[in-house]
C-alpha distance (Angstrom), angle and dihedral (degrees) to the residues before:
residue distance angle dihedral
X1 . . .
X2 3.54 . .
X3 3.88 107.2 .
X4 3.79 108.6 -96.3
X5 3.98 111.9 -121.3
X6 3.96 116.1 -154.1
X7 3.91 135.2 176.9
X8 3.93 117.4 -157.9
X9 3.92 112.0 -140.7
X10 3.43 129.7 -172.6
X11 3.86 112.8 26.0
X12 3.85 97.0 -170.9
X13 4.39 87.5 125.0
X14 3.42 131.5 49.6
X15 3.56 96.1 -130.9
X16 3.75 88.0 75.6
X17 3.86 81.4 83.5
X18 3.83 90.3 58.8
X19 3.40 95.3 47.2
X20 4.12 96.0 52.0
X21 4.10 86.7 44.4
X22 3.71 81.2 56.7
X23 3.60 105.0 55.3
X24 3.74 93.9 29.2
X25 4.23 87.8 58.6
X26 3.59 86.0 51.1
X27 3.63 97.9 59.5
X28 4.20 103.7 -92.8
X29 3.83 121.7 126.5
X30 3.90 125.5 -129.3
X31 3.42 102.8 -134.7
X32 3.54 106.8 172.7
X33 3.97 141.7 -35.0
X34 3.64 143.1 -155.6
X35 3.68 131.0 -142.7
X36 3.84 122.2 153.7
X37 3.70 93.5 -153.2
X38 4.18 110.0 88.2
X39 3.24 109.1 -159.8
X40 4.04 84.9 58.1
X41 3.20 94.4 43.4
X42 3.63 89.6 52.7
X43 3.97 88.2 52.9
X44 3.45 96.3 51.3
X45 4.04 95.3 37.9
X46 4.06 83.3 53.2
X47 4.22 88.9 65.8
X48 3.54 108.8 30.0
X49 3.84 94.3 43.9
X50 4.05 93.9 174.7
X51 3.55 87.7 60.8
X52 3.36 116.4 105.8
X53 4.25 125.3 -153.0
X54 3.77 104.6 -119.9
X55 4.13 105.9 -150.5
X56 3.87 89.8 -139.4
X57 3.85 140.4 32.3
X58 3.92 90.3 -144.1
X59 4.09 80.8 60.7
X60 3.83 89.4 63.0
X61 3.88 92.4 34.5
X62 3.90 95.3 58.5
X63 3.72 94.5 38.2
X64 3.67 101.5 102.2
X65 4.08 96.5 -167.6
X66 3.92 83.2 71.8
X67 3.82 109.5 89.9
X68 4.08 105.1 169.2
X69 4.04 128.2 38.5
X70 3.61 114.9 -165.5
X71 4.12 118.9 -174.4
X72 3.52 134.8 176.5
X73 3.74 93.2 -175.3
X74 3.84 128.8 153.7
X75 4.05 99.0 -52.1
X76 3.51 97.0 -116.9
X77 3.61 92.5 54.3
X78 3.50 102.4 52.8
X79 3.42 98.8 78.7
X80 3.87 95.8 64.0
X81 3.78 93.1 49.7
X82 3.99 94.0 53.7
X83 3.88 89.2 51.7
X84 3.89 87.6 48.9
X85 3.91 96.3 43.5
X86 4.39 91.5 47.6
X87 3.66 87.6 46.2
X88 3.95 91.1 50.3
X89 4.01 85.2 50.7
X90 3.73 100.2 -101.8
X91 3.96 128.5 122.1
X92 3.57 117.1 -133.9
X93 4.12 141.4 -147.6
X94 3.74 110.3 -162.5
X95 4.00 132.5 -175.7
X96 4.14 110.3 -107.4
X97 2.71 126.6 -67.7
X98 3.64 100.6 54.7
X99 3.65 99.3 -174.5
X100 4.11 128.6 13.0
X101 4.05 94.6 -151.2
X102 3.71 136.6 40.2
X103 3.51 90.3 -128.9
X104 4.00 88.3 60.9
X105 3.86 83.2 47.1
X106 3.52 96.3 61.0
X107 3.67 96.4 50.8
X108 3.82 97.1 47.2
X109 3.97 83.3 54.9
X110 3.42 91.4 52.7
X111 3.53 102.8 52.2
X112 3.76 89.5 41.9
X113 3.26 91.1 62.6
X114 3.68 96.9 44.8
X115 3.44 99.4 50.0
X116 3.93 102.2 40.4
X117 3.73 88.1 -134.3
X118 3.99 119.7 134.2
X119 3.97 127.6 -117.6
X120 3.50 125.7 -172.0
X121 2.93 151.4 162.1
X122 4.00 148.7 -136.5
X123 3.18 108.2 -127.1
X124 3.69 86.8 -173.8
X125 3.81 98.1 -169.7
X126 3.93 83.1 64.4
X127 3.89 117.1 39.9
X128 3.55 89.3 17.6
X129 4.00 94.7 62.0
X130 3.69 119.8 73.9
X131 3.56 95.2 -154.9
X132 3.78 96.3 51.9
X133 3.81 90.1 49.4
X134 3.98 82.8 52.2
X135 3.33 91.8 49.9
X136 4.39 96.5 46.8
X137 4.23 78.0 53.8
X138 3.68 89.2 52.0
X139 3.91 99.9 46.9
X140 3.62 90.3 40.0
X141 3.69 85.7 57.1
X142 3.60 96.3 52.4
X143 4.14 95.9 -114.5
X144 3.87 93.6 150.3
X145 4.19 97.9 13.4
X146 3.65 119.6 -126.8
X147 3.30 115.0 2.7
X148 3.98 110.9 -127.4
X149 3.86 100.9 175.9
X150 3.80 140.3 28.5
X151 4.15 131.4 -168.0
X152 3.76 115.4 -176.9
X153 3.56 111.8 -179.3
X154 4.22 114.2 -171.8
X155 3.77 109.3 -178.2
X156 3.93 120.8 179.8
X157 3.57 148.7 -156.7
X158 3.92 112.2 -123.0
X159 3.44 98.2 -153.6
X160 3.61 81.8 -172.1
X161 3.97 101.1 175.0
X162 4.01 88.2 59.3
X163 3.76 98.1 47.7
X164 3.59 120.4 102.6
X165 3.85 126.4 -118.9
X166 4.16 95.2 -101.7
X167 3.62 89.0 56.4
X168 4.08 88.9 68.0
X169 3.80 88.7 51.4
X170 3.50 121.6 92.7
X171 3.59 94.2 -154.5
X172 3.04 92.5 56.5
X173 3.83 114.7 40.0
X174 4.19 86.9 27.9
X175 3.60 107.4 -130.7
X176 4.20 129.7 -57.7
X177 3.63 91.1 -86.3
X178 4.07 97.7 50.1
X179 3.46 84.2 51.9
X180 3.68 122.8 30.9
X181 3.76 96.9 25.1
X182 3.78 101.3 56.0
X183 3.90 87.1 78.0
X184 4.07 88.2 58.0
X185 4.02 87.9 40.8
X186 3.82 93.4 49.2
X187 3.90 92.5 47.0
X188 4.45 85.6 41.7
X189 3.77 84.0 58.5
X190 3.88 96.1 38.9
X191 4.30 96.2 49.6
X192 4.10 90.7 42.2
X193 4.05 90.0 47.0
X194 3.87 75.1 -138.4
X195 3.93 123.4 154.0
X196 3.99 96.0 -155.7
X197 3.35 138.2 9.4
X198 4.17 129.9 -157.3
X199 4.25 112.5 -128.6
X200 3.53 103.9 -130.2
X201 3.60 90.0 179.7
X202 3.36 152.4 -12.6
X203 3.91 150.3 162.4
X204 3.80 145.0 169.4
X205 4.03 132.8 -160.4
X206 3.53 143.9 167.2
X207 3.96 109.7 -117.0
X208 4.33 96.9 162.7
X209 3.50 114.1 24.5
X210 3.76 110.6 60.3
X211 3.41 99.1 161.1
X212 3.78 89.1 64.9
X213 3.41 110.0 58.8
X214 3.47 101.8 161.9
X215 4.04 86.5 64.5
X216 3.73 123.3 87.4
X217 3.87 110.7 -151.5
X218 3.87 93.7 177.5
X219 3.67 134.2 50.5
X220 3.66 131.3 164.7
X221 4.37 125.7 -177.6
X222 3.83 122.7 -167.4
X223 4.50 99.8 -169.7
X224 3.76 127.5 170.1
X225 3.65 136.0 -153.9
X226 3.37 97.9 -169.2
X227 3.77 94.0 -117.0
X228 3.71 103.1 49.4
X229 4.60 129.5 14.5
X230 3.71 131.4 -121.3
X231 3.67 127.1 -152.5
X232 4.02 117.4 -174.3
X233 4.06 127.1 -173.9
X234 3.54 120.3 178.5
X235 3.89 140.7 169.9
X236 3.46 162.0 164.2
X237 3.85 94.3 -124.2
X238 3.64 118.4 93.4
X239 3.77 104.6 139.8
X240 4.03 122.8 -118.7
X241 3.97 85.6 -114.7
X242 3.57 90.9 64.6
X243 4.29 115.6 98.8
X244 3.63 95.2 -136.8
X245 3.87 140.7 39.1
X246 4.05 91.6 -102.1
X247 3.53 135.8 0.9
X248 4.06 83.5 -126.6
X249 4.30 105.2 -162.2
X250 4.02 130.5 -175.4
X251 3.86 120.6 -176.6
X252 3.58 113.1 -171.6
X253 3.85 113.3 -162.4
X254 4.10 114.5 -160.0
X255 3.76 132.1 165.2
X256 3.91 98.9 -106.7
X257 4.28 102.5 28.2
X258 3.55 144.8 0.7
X259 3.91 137.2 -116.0
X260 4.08 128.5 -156.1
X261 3.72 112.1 -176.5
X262 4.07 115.2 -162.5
X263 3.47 100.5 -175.7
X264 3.75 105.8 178.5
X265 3.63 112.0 23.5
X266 3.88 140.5 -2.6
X267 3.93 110.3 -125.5
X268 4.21 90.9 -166.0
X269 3.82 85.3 64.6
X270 3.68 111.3 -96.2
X271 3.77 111.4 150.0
X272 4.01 116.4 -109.6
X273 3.75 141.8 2.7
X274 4.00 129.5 -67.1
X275 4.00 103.5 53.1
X276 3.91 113.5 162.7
X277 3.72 121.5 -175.6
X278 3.75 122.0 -165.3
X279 3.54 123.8 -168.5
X280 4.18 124.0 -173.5
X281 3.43 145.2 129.6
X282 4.10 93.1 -38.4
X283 3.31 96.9 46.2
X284 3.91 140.5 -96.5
X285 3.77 126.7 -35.8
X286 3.44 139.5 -179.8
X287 3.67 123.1 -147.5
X288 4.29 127.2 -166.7
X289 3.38 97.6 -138.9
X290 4.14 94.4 -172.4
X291 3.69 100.9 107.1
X292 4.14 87.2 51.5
X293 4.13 111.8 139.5
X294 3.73 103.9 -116.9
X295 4.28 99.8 -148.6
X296 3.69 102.2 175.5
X297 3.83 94.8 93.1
X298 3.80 96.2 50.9
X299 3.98 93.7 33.3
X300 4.20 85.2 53.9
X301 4.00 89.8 50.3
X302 3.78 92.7 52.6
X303 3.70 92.7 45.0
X304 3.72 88.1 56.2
X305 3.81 85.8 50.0
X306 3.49 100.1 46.3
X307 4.08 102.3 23.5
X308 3.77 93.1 -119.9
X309 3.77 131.4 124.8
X310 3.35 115.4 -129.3
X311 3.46 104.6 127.7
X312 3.89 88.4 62.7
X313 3.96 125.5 -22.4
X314 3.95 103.7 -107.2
X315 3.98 87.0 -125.4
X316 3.60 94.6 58.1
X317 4.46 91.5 46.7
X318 3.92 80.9 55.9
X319 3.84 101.9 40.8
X320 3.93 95.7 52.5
X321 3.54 86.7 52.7
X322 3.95 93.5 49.1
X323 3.83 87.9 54.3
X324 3.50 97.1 46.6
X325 4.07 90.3 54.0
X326 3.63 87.9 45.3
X327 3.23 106.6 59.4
X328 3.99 92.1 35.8
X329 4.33 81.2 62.6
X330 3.77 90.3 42.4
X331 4.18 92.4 51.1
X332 3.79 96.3 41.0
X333 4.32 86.9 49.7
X334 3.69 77.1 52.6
X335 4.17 103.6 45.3
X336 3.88 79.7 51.6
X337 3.34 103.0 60.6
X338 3.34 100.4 38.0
């Protein structure tokens, strides 16, 4: 394989550091990026030292040795720059959430699906977590039969004095449940091997931070397959005390076992991140998922090769998205008339 050349643009989210880590540990080179702000650029320029600033995105657009643009620009903007990368040739990998509107949704379908190229995205919470990948091998081996009922909880530190001004913005960071809770829709879709899912419910509201009204710091999302039920909780209120960024949860309900993913940190003491406990008809177990393979990266990078979609079926990249701006519409109707 032909080594796969990729330029990051838009540095506006931290996760753009996961994302190039990613690719990079699957084999891809960083060959340049652009970002008009400087003291990001300086950031980024600081760790990936062989990287050179590119003045212009239509530089990195037109260069036809670059096969891959990843971005974790402002949310609202990153919808624009996918359409303008696939339409230049070039497949993408984007932080969540993808789009901020369904109207941005639809046209980033469209052009997908004229052009042939891929877009995805890293739903970090998923094939960034060891013990949810543990957990997809487990389901998919039938450890606790068909699963009936999912909770995925994604609490989060605001960190509110090192935020920037867009993220306060609903129009331009599109609502809690665009944004956080298209990592627990993805991973909904993924455990269910479901193609849709109908929003039963769903709200948001803004319980600490009153002198932000634009920000949601709550969100909760009650979805359906018909066959098995969803319930998702997610927020901006992990207290300082807390060792980690989120006390990230999944519970995965089937007909013959159980599954409880703690992804980031163990509150009954044990040391580290990525703790899985499975309970079934032999008992309980738990299961130190640290040392899991991660095989999005190299699974995307072979799926560029060979136009495939293993890494994540381009339907499913779309759909989570389309539930996650869903229900945001469906509790802001809600928070309205209320």
């Amino acid at each position: 394989m032909t080594e796969l050349r990729f330029a990051a643009v838009g540095l506006n989210h931290n996760h753009i550091y996961g994302q190039v880590n990613c690719l990079v540990r699957a084999g891809a080179r960083l060959v340049g990026f652009h970002e008009p702000d400087d003291a990001l650029a300086a950031e980024f320029a600081g760790i990936y030292k062989d990287a050179p600033r590119i003045a212009t995105l239509d530089e990195i657009l037109e260069n036809g040795s670059i096969g891959l643009i990843t971005s974790a620009a402002v949310s609202a903007d990153r919808a624009e720059l996918a359409i303008r990368a696939m339409q230049h040739g070039k497949d993408v990998l984007t932080d969540k959430p993808g789009m901020t509107s369904l109207e941005q949704l639809a046209k980033v379908r469209r052009v997908q699906a004229e052009t042939g190229r891929i877009y995805s995205i890293l739903y970090s919470e998923h094939f960034e977590s060891p013990a949810t990948v543990r957990a997809g091998e487990l389901v998919a081996a039938g450890a606790i039969g068909d699963v009936v009922h999912l909770v995925g909880l994604g609490p989060h530190r605001l960190r509110r004095d090192t935020r920037p001004d867009w993220f306060f913005r609903r129009s331009h960071y599109g609502g809690i449940l665009t944004d956080i809770a298209s990592h627990q829709c993805e991973q909904f879709l993924f455990f269910t091997g479901a193609d849709d899912a109908a929003i039963l419910s769903a709200n948001v509201d803004n319980r600490s931070v009153p002198d932000k009204p634009e920000l949601q710091d709550s969100g909760n999302i009650h979805l359906s397959t018909g066959a098995a039920t969803g319930m998702i909780h997610v927020n901006w209120l992990t207290p300082d005390g807390m060792p980690t960024w989120g006390d990230g949860r999944l519970f995965i309900v089937g007909t013959t076992g159980t599954i409880e993913v703690r992804k980031t940190v163990d509150l009954a003491g044990r040391e580290g991140a990525n703790h899985l406990f499975l309970a079934d008809r032999n008992g309980v177990e738990h299961i130190d998922c640290s040392a899991v393979d991660l095989p999005f990266g190299r699974q995307l990078l072979n799926d560029i090769r060979d136009r495939t979609e293993t890494a994540m079926p381009q339907q499913r990249c779309f759909k989570a998205m389309e539930l996650a701006l869903r229900a945001q519409a469906i509790a802001e109707q809600n928070r309205e008339t209320n």
